[in-house]
C-alpha positions as CSV (number, residue, x, y, z in Angstrom):
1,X,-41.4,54.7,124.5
2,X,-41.2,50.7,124.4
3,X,-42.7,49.3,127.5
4,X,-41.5,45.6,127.8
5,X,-44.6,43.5,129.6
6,X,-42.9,40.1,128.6
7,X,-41.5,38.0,130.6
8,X,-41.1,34.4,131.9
9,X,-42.9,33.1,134.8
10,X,-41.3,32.2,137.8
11,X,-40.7,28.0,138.3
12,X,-43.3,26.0,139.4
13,X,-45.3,22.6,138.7
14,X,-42.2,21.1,136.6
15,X,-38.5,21.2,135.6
16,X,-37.3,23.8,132.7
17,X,-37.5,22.4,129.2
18,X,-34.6,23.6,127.6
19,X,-31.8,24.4,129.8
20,X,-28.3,23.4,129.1
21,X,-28.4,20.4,131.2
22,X,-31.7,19.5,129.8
23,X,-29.6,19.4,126.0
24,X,-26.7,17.7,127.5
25,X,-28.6,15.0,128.4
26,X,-30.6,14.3,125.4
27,X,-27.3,14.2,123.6
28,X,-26.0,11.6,125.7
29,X,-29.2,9.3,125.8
30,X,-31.4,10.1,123.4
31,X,-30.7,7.5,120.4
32,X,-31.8,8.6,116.5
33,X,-35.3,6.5,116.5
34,X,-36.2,9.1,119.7
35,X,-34.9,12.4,118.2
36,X,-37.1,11.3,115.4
37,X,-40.0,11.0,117.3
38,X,-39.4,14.2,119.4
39,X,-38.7,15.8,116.4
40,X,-42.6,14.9,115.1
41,X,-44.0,15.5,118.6
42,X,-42.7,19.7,118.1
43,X,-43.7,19.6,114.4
44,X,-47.5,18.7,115.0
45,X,-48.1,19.8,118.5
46,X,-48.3,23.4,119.8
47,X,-45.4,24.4,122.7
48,X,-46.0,24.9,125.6
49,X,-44.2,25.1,129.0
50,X,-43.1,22.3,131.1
51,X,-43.9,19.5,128.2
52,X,-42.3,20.8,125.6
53,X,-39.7,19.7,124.2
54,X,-40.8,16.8,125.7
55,X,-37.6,14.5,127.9
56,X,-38.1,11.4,126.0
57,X,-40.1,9.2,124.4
58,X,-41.7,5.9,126.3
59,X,-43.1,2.5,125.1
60,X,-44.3,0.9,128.0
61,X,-45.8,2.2,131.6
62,X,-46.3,-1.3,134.2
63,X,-45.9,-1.1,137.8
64,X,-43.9,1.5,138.9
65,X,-41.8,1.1,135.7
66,X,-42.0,3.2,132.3
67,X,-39.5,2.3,129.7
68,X,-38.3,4.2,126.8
69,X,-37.5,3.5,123.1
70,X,-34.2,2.6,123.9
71,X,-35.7,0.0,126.7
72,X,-33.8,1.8,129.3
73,X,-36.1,1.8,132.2
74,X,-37.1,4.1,135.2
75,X,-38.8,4.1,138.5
76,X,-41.3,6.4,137.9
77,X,-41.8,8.5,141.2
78,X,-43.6,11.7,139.3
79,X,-46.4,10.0,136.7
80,X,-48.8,13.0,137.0
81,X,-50.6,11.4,140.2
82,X,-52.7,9.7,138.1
83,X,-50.7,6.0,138.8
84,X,-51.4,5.2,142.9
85,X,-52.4,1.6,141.8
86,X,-49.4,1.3,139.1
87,X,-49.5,1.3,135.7
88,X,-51.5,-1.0,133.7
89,X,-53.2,-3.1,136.6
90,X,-54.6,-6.3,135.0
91,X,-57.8,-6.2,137.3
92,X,-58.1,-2.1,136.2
93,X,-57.5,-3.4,132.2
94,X,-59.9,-6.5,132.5
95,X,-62.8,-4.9,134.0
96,X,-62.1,-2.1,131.1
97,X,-62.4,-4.7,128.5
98,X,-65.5,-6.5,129.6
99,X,-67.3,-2.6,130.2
100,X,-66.6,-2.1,126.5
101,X,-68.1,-5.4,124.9
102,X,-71.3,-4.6,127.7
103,X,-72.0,-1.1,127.1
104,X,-69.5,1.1,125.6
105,X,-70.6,4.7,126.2
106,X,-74.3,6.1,127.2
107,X,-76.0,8.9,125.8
108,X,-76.3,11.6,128.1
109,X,-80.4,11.3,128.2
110,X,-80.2,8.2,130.2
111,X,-78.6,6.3,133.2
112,X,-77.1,3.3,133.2
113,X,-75.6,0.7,135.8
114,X,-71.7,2.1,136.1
115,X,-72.4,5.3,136.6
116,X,-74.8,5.3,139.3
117,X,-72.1,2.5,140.9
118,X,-69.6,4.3,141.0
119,X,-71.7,7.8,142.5
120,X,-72.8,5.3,145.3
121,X,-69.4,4.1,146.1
122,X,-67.7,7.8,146.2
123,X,-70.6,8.8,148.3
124,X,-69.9,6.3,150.8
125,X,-66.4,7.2,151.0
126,X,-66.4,11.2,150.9
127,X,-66.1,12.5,154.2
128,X,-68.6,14.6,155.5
129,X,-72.0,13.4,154.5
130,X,-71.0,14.7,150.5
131,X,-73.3,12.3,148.5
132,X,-74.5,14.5,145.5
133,X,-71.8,14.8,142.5
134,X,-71.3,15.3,138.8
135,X,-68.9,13.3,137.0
136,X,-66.6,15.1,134.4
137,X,-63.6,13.8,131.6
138,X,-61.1,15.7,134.1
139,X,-59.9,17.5,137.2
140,X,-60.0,20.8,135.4
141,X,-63.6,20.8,134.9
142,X,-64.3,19.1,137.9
143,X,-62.9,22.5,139.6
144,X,-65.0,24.6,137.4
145,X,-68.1,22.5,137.9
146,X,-67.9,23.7,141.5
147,X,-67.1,27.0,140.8
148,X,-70.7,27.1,139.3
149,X,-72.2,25.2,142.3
150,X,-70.7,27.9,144.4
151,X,-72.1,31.2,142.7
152,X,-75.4,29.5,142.7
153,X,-75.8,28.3,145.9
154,X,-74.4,31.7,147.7
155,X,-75.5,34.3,145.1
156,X,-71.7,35.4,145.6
157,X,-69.3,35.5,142.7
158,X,-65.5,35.9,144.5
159,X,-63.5,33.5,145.3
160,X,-60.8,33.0,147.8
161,X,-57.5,31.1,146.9
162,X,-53.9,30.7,147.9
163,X,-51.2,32.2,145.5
164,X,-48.7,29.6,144.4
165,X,-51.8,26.7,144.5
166,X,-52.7,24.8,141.1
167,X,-56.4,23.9,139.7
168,X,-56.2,23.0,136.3
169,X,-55.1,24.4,133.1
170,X,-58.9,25.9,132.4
171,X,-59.6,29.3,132.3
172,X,-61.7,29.3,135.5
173,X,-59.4,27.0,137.0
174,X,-56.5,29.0,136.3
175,X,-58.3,32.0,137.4
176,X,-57.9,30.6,141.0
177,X,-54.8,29.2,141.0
178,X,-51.8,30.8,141.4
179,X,-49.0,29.9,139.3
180,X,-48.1,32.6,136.9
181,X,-46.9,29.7,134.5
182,X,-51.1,29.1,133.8
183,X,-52.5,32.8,134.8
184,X,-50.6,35.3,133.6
185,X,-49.2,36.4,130.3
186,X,-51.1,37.0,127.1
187,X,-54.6,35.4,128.6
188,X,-55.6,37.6,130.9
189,X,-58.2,39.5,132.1
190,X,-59.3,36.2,134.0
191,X,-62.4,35.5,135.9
192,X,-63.1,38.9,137.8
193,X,-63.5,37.6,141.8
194,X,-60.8,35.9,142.3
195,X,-59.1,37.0,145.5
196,X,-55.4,35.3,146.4
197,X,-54.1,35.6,149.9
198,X,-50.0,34.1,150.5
199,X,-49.6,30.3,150.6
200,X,-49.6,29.0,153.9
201,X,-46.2,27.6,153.9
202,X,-43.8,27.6,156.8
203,X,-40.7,27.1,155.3
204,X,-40.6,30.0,153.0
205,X,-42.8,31.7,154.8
206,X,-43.9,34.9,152.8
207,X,-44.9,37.0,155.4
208,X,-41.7,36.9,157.5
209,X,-39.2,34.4,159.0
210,X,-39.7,30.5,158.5
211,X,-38.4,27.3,159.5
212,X,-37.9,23.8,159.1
213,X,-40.2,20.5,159.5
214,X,-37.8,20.1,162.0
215,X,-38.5,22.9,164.1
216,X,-42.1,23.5,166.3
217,X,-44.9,25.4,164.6
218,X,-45.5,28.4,166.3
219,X,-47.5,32.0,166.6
220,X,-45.6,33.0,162.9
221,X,-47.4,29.8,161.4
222,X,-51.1,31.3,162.8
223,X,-50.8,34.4,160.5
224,X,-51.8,32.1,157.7
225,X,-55.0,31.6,159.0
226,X,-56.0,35.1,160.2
227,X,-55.5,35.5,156.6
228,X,-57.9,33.9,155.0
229,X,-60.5,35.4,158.0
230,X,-59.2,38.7,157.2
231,X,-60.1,38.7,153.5
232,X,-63.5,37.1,154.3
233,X,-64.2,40.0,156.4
234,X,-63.5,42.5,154.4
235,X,-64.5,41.2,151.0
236,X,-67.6,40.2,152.5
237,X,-69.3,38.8,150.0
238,X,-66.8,35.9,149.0
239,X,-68.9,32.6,148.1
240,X,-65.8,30.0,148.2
241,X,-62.6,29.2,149.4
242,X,-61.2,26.5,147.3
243,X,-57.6,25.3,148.1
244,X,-55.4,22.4,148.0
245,X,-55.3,20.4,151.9
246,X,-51.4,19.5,151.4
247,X,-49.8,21.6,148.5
248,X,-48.5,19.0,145.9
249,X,-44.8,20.9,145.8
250,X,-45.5,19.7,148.8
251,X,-46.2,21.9,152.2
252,X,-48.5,21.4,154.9
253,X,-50.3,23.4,156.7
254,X,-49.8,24.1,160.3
255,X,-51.5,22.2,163.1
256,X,-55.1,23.9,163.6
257,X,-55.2,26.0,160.2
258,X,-57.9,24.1,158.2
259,X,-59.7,23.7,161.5
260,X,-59.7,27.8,161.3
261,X,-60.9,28.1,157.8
262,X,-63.1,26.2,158.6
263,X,-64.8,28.5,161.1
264,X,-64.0,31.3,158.9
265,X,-66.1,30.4,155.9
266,X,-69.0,29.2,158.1
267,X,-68.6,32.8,160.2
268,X,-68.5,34.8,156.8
269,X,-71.3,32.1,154.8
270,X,-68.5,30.9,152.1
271,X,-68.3,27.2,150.8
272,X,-65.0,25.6,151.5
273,X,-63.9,23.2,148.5
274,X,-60.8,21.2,148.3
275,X,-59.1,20.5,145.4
276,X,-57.8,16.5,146.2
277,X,-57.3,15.8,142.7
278,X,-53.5,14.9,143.1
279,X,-53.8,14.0,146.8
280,X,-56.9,12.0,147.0
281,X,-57.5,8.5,147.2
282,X,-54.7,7.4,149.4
283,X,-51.8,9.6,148.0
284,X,-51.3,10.8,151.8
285,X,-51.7,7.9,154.3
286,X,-55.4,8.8,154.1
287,X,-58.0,8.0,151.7
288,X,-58.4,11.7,151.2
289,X,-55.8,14.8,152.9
290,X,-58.6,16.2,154.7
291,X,-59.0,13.9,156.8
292,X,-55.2,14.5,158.6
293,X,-57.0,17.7,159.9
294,X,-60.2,16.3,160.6
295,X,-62.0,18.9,158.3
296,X,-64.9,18.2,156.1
297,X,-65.6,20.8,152.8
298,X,-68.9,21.3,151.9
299,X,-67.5,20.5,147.8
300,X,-64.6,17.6,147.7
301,X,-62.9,17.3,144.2
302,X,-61.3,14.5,143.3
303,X,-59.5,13.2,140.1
304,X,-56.4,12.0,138.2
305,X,-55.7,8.8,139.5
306,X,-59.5,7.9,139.7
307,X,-59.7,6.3,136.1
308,X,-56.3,4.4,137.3
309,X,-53.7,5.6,134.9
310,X,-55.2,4.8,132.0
311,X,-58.7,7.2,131.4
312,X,-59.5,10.5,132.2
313,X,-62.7,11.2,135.0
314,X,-62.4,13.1,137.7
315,X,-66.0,13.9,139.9
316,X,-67.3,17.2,141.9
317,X,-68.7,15.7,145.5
318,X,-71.0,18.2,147.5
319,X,-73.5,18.0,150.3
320,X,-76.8,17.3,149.6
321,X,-77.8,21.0,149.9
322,X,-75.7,22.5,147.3
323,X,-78.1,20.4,144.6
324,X,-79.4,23.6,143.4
325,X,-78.6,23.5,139.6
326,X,-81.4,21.8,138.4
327,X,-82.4,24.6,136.2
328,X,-79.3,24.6,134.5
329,X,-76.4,22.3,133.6
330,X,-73.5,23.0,135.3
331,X,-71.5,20.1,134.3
332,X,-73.5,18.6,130.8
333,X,-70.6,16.9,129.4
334,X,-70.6,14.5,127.0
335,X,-68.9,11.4,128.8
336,X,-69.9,12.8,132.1
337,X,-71.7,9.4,132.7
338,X,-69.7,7.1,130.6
339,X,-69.5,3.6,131.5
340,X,-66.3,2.5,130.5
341,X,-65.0,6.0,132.5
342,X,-67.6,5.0,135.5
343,X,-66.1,1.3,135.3
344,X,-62.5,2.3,135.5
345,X,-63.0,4.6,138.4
346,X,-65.1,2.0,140.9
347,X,-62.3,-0.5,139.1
348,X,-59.5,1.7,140.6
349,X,-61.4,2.4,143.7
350,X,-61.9,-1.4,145.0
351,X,-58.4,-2.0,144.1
352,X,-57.2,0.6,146.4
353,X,-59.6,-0.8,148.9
354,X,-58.4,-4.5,148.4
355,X,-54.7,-4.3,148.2
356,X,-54.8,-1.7,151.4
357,X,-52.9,0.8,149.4
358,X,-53.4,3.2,151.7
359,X,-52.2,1.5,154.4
360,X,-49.3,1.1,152.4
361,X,-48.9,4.6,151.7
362,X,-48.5,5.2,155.2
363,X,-46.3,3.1,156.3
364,X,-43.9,3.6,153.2
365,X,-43.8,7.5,153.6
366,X,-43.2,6.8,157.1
367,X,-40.0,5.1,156.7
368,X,-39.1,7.4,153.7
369,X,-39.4,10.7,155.6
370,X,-37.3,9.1,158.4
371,X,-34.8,8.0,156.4
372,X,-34.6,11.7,154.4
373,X,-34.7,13.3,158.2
374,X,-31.2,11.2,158.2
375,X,-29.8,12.5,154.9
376,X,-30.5,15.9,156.0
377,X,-28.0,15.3,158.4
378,X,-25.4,14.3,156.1
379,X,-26.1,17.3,153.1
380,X,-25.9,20.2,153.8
381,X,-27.8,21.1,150.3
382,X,-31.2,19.5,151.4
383,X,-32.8,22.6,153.7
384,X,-36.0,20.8,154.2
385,X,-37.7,17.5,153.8
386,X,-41.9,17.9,153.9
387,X,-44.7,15.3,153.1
388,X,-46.9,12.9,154.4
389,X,-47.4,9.4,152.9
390,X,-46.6,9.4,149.7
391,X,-46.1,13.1,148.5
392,X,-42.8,13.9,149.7
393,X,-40.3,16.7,149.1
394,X,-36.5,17.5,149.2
395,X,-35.6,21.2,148.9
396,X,-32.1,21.7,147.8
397,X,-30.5,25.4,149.0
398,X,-27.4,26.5,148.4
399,X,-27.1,27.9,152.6
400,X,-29.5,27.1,155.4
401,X,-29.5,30.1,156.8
402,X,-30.6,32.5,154.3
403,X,-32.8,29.3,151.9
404,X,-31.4,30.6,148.6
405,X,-32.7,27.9,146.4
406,X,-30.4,25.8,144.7
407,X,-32.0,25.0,141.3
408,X,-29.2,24.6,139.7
409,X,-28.1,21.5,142.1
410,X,-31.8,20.3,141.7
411,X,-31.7,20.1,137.9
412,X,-28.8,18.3,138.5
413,X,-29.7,15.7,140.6
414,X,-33.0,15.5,138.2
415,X,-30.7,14.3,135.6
416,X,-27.9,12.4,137.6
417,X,-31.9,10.5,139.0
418,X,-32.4,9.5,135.3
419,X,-29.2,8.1,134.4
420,X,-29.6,5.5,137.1
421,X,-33.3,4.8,136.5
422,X,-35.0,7.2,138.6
423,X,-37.7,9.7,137.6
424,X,-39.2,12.5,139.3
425,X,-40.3,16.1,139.1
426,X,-38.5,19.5,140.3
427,X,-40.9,21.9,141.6
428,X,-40.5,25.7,142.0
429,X,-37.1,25.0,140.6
430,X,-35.2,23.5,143.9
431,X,-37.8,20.9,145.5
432,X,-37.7,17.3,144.3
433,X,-41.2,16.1,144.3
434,X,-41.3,12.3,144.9
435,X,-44.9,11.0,144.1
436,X,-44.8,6.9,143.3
437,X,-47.2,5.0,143.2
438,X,-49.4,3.6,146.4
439,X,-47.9,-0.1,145.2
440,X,-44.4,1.3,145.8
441,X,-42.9,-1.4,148.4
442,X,-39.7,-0.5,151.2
443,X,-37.3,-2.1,148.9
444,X,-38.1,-0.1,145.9
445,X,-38.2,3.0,147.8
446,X,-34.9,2.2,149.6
447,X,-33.9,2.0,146.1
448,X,-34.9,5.2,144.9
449,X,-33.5,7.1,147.6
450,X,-30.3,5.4,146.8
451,X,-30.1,7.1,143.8
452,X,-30.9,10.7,145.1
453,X,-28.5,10.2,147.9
454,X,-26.0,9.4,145.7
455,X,-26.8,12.2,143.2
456,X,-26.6,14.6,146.2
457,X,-23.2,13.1,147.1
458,X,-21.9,13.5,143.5
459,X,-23.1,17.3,143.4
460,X,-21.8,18.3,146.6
461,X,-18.3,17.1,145.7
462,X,-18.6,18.7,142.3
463,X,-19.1,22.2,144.2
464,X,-16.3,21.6,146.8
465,X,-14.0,21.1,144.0
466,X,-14.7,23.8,142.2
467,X,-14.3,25.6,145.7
C-alpha cells in the first residue's frame, strides 16, 4: 500500500506563485525584456515557495517607490520590512560610502569604532535595561543566537512558541515557528523541544468563537494566556518563550496577555524573547511593539530594517545577566562586527530618530485604521481590519458570520492593487498586509487606500453579477 505524505502547506507569509490570476497578469504586463529575465532568474536559482516565479523584475527602489523594467511604477506597501526610512536614503547611502573608504570590514579578532557605536546606541534604546548583544548578517541567526543564550543560561532545552508565528527560514528558527510553508515537509525531524501552543488571535480564534476589532475583548480572549501558563506547568522544564508582540499577518494580542506571560515565565524560570525583527524600530507607533503592553523580555531581537534597506544586520539584545557564553561562541560570525554593517545600522537608527518617523507612524496608522473602520462599513467582503501604526490588515471573507476566507477576492484585489501602482502582500491567503514605509505621508496613504477601495468595489460587483 501507497501512503501519500505529500502535500502543500496551508497559505501563509505571501501570495501563491502560480495561480491562474498570477499568469494572467504576467501576460498582460510583463513585456519580453522581463520574461527574459524571469526566465534566467528560474534557470539559475533553486524554487522555492512564495518567490518563485518571482512577479516581476525591478530597476529602481527610492522612497516609497520601486519601478520595474518597463518603468511602470508602484507604491510599495510590502518591501520585506526592511524599508521604514524609504528606499535609498541619501544620508543612509552617504554615510555607507564614507564607512567603506575609512574601514571597510574588521577582522573578527578585533574591535573597531562602528561597532561598539552602534551596541551603545541599541543599548540605550532597548527597553528593559538589555545592554549586552551580538550582532549577526540577519534576523534568522539573530533568533538562533538566542536560542543558544537560552539553553545556556537555564540549562533547559524546550522552547515555547505560538503555531502560525514566523522566525526565520533557519533550521532552528523554523523549528519554532509555525508555518508549515518553512517546518514541515521533507526537512524534518526539527529541533527536538519545541513546544507550540494556538496563536493568540481573536478573530479566528482557534479555540472557539471570535470576533471583530470592533467588538470588546473578553473572558474567550484570556484562554490565550492560560495557555502558555499551562504548558509551562506541565512541561516544566521549558527555558524560553520566544514570540512575535503583534503578529506581522497582523493580530494583536488582547489587553493584559503579554502582561500574563510575563508572570508565567518568571513563575515557571523561562526567558521570554521577542522576535521584533519586522515590527521593531517604529513599525508600530512605538520604537519597539513591546512597549504597547508595557512588557520588557529578558532577549529583544531586532532586524530587517536595521541596515536600512540596503544591508543585511540584525542584533540579539539581552540583559546583562544572560552574558554567560564566554566559553563558547554563540554567535562567531564573520561580519558579526562589520563596520560598513555597524555604520548602516546607527545610520538608519539616527534617521529614524531625526525625522520622528515614529511619530509619524502613529499618526499615519491612526488615520488609516479609521478610515478602513469606514470601508468596513461600505464592503461587506472586509470581515476585519487589525493593526497598529504602520502594520495594518484587511481580511477579505466571503460571509461575516461564518469568516470563510475569501482568497480568491484577495488575490484579486492583489492584482487589480498592481495595475494602478499599488503593492502589497496577501497573508494566509485572505489578509492584505499593508506595511509602507515610516516616511509614508497622509496623502500617499490616502492614495493607496484609494486603490484598494476601488479594487474592493470592482470585485464586489464582479460577484453580484455573476449572482
Amino acid at each position: 500500500m501507497t501512503v501519500e505524505t505529500s502535500h502543500k502547506p496551508a497559505p501563509s507569509e505571501s501570495d501563491v506563485n502560480c495561480s491562474p490570476r498570477r499568469r494572467a497578469w504576467a501576460a498582460r504586463h510583463l513585456d519580453a525584456a522581463t520574461k527574459a529575465l524571469l526566465d534566467e532568474d528560474s534557470r539559475y536559482f533553486l524554487r522555492q515557495s512564495v518567490s518563485t516565479p518571482c512577479l516581476n523584475a525591478i530597476r529602481k527602489a527610492e522612497g516609497i517607490w520601486i519601478e520595474d523594467l518597463a518603468g511602470r511604477r508602484y507604491m510599495d506597501f510590502h518591501g520585506n520590512n526592511v524599508h521604514h526610512i524609504g528606499y535609498g536614503h541619501p544620508r543612509l547611502k552617504e554615510a555607507i560610502r564614507q564607512q567603506m573608504d575609512a574601514l571597510p570590514f574588521a577582522p573578527r579578532r578585533f574591535a573597531c569604532g562602528p561597532a561598539v557605536a552602534l551596541a551603545r546606541k541599541l543599548a540605550s534604546l532597548a527597553p528593559g535595561g538589555l545592554t549586552k548583544m551580538l550582532l549577526a548578517p540577519g534576523g534568522s541567526e539573530a533568533i538562533e543566537i538566542a536560542l543558544k543564550i537560552a539553553r545556556a543560561a537555564t540549562g533547559r532545552h524546550k522552547t515555547l512558541s505560538f503555531w502560525d508565528a514566523f522566525h526565520g527560514a533557519g533550521f532552528g528558527a523554523a523549528s519554532v515557528g509555525g508555518e508549515a510553508l518553512f517546518r514541515s515537509g521533507a526537512i524534518g525531524p526539527l529541533l527536538p523541544g519545541s513546544v507550540h501552543v494556538p496563536p493568540f488571535a481573536c478573530y479566528r480564534n482557534p479555540l472557539g468563537p471570535g470576533h471583530s476589532s470592533r467588538e470588546p475583548h473578553d473572558e474567550r480572549c484570556n484562554i490565550f494566556a492560560s495557555l502558555v501558563s499551562y504548558a509551562l506547568e506541565k512541561e516544566g522544564d521549558i527555558g524560553a518563550v520566544i514570540a512575535e508582540p503583534l503578529r506581522a499577518v497582523p493580530y494583536l494580542s488582547p489587553p493584559g496577555f503579554w502582561r500574563a506571560v510575563r508572570a508565567a515565565c518568571d513563575r515557571h524560570g523561562a526567558l521570554l524573547i521577542f522576535d521584533e525583527i519586522p515590527t521593531g524600530l517604529g513599525k508600530t507607533g512605538r520604537l519597539f511593539a513591546c512597549e504597547h503592553d508595557g512588557v520588557a523580555p529578558d532577549i529583544l531581537v531586532i532586524g530587517k530594517a536595521l541596515g536600512g534597506g540596503i544591508l543585511p544586520v540584525a542584533a540579539t539584545i539581552c540583559r546583562p545577566e544572560l552574558d554567560v557564553g564566554g566559553d563558547y561562541a554563540f554567535g562567531h560570525y564573520t561580519h558579526e562586527k562589520n563596520p560598513v554593517l555597524a555604520r548602516a545600522a546607527l545610520a538608519t537608527l539616527e534617521i529614524i530618530e531625526d525625522e520622528g518617523l515614529v511619530e509619524n507612524a502613529a499618526k499615519v496608522g491612526a488615520q488609516a485604521l479609521a478610515r478602513l473602520a469606514a470601508m468596513m462599513d461600505r464592503h461587506p467582503l472586509i470581515g476585519d481590519v487589525r493593526g497598529r501604526g504602520l502594520l495594518l490588515g484587511i481580511e477579505l471573507v466571503r460571509d461575516r458570520a461564518t469568516k470563510t476566507p475569501a482568497s480568491d477576492a484577495a488575490e484579486a484585489v492583489l492584482y487589480g492593487a498592481l495595475e494602478r501602482g499599488l503593492s502589497f502582500k496577501t497573508t494566509m491567503g485572505n489578509v492584505l498586509t499593508l506595511t509602507p514605509p515610516l516616511t509614508i505621508t497622509a496623502a500617499e496613504m490616502d492614495k493607496a487606500l484609494d486603490i484598494i477601495e476601488a479594487c474592493l468595489t470592482e470585485v464586489e460587483a464582479m460577484a453580484k453579477a455573476k449572482g
